[in-house]
C-alpha positions as CSV (number, residue, x, y, z in Angstrom):
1,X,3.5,-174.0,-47.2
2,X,1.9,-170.9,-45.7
3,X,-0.6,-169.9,-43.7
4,X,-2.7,-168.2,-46.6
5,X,-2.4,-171.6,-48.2
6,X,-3.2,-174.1,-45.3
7,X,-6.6,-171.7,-44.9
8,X,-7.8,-172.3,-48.0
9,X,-7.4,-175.7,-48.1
10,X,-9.1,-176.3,-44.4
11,X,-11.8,-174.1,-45.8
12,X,-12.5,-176.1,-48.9
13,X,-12.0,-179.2,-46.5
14,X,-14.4,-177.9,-44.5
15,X,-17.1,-176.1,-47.0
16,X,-16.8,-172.9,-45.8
17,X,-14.3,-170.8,-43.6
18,X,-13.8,-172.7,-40.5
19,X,-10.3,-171.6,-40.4
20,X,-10.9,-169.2,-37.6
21,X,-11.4,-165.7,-39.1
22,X,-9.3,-163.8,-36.4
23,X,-6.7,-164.8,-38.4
24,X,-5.3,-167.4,-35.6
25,X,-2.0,-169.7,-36.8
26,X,-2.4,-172.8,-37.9
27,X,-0.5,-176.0,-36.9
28,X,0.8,-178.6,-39.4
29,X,1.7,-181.9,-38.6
30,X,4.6,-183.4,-41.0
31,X,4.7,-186.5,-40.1
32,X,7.1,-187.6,-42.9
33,X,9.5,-185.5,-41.9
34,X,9.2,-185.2,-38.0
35,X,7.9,-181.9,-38.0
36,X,5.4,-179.4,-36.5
37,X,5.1,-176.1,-37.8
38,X,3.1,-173.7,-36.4
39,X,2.2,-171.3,-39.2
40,X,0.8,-167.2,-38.6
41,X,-0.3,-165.0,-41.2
42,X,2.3,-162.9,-39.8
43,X,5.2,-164.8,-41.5
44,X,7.9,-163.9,-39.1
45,X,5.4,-165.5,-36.1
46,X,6.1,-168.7,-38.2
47,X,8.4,-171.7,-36.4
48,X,8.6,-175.4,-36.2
49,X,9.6,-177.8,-33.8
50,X,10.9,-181.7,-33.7
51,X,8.5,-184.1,-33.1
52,X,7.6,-187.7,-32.5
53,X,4.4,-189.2,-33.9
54,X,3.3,-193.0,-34.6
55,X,5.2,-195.8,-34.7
56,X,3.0,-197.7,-36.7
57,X,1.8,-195.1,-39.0
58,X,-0.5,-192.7,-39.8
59,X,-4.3,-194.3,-40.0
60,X,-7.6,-192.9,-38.2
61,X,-9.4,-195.9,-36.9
62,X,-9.4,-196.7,-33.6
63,X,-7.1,-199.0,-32.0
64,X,-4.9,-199.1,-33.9
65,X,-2.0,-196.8,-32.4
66,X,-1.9,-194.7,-35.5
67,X,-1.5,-190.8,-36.0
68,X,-4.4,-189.9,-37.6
69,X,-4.3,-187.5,-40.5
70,X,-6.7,-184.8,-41.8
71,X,-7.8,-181.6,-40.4
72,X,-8.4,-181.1,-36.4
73,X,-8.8,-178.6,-34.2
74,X,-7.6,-177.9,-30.3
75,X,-10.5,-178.7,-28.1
76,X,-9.0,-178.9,-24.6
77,X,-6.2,-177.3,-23.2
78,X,-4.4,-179.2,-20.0
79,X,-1.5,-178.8,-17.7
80,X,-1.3,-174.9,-17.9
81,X,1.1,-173.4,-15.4
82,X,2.0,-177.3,-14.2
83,X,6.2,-177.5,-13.4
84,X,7.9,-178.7,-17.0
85,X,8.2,-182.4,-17.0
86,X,4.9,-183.1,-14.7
87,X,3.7,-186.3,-15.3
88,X,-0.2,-186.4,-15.9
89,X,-2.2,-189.7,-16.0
90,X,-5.6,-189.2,-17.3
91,X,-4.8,-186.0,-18.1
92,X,-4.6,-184.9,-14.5
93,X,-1.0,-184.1,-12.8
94,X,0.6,-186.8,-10.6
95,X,2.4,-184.5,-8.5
96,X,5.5,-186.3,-10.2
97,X,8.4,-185.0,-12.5
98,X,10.1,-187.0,-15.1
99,X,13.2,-188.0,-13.5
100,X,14.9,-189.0,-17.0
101,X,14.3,-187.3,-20.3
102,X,15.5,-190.8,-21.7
103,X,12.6,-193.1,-20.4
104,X,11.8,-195.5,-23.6
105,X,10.4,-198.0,-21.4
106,X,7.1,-195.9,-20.7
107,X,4.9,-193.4,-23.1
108,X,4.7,-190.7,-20.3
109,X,2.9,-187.7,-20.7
110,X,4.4,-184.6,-19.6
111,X,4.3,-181.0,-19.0
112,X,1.5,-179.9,-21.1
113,X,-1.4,-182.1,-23.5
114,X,-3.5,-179.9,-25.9
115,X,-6.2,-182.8,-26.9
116,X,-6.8,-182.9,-30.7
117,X,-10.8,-182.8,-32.1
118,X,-11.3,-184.4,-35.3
119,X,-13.2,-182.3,-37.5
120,X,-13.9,-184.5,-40.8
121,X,-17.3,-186.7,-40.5
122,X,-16.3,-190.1,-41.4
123,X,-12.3,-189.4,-41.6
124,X,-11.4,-188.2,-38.4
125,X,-14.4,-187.7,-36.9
126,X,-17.4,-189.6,-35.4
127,X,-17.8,-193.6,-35.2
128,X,-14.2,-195.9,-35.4
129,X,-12.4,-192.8,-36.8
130,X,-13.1,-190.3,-33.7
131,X,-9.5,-188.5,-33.0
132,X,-11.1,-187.4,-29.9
133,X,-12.3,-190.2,-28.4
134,X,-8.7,-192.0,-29.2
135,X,-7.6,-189.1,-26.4
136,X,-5.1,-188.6,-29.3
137,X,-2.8,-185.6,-28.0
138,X,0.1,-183.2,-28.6
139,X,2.2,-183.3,-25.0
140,X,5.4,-183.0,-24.0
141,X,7.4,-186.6,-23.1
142,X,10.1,-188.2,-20.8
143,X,11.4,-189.6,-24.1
144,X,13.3,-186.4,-25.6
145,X,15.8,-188.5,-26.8
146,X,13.9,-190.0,-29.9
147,X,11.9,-186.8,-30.8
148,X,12.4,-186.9,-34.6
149,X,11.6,-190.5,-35.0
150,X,8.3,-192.1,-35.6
151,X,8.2,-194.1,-32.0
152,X,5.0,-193.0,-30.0
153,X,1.3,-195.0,-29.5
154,X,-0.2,-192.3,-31.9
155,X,0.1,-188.9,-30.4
156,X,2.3,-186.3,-31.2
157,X,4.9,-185.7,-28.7
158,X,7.3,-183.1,-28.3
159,X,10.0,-181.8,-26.4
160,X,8.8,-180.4,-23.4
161,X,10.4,-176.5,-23.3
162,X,8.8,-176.9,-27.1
163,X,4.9,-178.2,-26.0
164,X,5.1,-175.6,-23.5
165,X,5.7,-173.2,-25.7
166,X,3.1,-174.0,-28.2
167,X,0.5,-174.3,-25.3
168,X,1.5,-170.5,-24.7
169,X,0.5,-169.8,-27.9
170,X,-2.0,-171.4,-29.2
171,X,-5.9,-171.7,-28.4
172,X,-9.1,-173.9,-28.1
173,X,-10.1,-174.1,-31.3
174,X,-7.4,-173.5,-33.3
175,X,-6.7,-175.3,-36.4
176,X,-4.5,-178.5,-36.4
177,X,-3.8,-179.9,-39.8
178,X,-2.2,-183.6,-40.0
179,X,-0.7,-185.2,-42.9
């Protein structure tokens, strides 16, 4: 998979060229594998990161604690310049840290949340199947210690020096491809 690739296939998904034609990277979700990748038409921009998506699966209707899949975009950016393992409720910061990077007994969100748009009518977008009003998120978590296993309520978590990263480099409105 490469960028050129990924643009094409958002733009056929899409009937046009949505995929943002300053040439911005693209994120793909791998959900099989654990995986984000965040792809740049400068190849050597290119890297990937462990991740934690869905416990019960992939699936875009609501309620149902399922990553959804298809083609997204970033519509809200949240938590910039917040201390790394800030704890946000809401999406607004406690004033707390994450005391443990081993906390499975709550789904904490931490250090950064860059809140995911579904941009397929019908799919991911609009009516039971609206990614955005599931407040379905990639964020950073105080459960490091399973990143790489399919074990969160349907967001994508990552490991918090990694989402704080990608929120560096990434903007609204950049492309966020799931499968």
């Amino acid at each position: 998979m490469n960028w050129q690739d990924l643009n094409r296939e958002v733009a056929e998904q899409l009937g046009g060229n949505p995929a943002l034609a300053d040439e911005r990277p693209i994120i793909y979700i791998d959900c099989r594998q654990q995986m984000l990748y965040r792809f740049d038409i400068e190849a050597e921009n290119n890297c990937s990161y462990p991740i934690s998506t869905a416990a019960k699966g992939v699936g875009n209707r609501c309620e149902t604690f399922k990553t959804p899949f298809g083609t997204h975009r970033i519509r809200q950016k949240i938590g910039g310049g917040e201390s790394r393992g800030m704890i946000f409720e809401a999406r607004k910061p406690t004033g707390k840290i994450a005391s443990s990077l081993d906390n499975r007994d709550k789904d904490e969100i931490t250090s950064r949340i860059l809140w995911l748009d579904g941009l397929q009518e019908g799919i991911n977008k609009g009516g039971v199947h609206d990614t955005f009003s599931r407040y379905i998120y990639i964020h950073g978590t105080s459960d490091e210690k399973r990143i790489g296993e399919p074990v969160s309520a349907g967001c994508i978590r990552m490991k918090n020096d990694d989402v704080i990263e990608l929120f560096d480099e990434v903007l609204v409105d950049d492309i966020v491809v799931i499968r």
